[in-house]
TIVO-48876 format. One record per atom (N, C-alpha, C): x, y negated, z; residue in three letters. Coordinates in steps of 0.2 Angstrom, whole numbers, plus 2048, in hexadecimal, padded with zeros to 3 digits. Layout:
N
XYZALA;...
end
This chain:
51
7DA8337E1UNK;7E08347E6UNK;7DD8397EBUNK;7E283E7EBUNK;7E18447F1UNK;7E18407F7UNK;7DF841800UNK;7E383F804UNK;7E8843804UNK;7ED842808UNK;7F484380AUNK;7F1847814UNK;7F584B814UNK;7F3851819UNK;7F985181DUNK;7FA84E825UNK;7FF84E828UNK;7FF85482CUNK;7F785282EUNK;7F5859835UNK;7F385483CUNK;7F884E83AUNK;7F784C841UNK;7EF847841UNK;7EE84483DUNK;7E584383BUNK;7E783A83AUNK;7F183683AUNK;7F0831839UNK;7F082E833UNK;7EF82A831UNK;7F0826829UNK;7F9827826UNK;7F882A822UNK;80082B81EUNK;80382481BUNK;80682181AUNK;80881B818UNK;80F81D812UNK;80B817810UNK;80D817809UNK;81180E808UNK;81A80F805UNK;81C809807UNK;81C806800UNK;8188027FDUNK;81A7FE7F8UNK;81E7F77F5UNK;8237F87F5UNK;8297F37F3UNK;82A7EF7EDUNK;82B7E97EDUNK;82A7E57E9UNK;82E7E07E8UNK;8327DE7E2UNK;8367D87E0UNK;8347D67DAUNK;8327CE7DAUNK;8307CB7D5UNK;82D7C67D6UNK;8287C27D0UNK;8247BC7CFUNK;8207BE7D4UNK;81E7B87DBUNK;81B7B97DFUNK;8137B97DBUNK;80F7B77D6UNK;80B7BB7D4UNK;8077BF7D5UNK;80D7C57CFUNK;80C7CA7D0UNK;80D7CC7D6UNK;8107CC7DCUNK;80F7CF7E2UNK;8097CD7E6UNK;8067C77E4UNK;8027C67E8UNK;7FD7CA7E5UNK;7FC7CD7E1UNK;7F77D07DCUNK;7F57DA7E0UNK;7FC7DA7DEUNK;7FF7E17E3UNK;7FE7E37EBUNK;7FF7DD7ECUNK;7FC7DE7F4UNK;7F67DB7F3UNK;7F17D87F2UNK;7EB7DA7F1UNK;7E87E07F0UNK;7EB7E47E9UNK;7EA7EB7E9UNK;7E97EE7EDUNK;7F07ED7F2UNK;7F27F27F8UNK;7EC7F37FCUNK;7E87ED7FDUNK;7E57EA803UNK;7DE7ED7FFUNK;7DD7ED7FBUNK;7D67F07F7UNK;7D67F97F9UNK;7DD7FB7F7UNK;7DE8037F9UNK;7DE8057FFUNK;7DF800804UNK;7E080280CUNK;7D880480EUNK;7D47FE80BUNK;7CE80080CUNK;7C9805809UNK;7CC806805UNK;7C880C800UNK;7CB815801UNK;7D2812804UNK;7D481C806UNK;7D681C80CUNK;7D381D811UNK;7D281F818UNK;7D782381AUNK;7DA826818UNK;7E082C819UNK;7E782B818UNK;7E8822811UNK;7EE81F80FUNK;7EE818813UNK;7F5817813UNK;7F4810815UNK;7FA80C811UNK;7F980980CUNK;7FF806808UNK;8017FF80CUNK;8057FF80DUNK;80C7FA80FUNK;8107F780CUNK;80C7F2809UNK;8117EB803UNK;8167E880AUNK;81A7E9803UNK;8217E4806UNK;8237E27FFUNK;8257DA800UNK;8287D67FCUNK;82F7D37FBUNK;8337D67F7UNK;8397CF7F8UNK;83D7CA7F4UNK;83E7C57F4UNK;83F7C07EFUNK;8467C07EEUNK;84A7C07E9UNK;8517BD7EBUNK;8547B67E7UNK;
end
């Protein structure tokens, strides 16, 4: 994965959204939380919703 290039030198945020078996969401926000730490430049932002 490239960084993402704003100019202003903050973290680009990236919103990741999710419906379904709490599970797998918990799986995917772990991800996220794996990614945040490993790309300095992205910041993934799990959101959840149940209906």
């Amino acid at each position: 994965m490239e960084p993402l290039e704003d100019g202003d030198g903050e973290r680009e945020e990236i919103g990741v959204f999710f419906c379904g078996p709490k599970p797998l969401g918990n799986l995917i926000d772990e991800q996220c939380a794996l990614l945040n730490q490993s790309t300095p430049d992205v910041e993934f932002s799990f959101h959840s919703e149940n209906f």
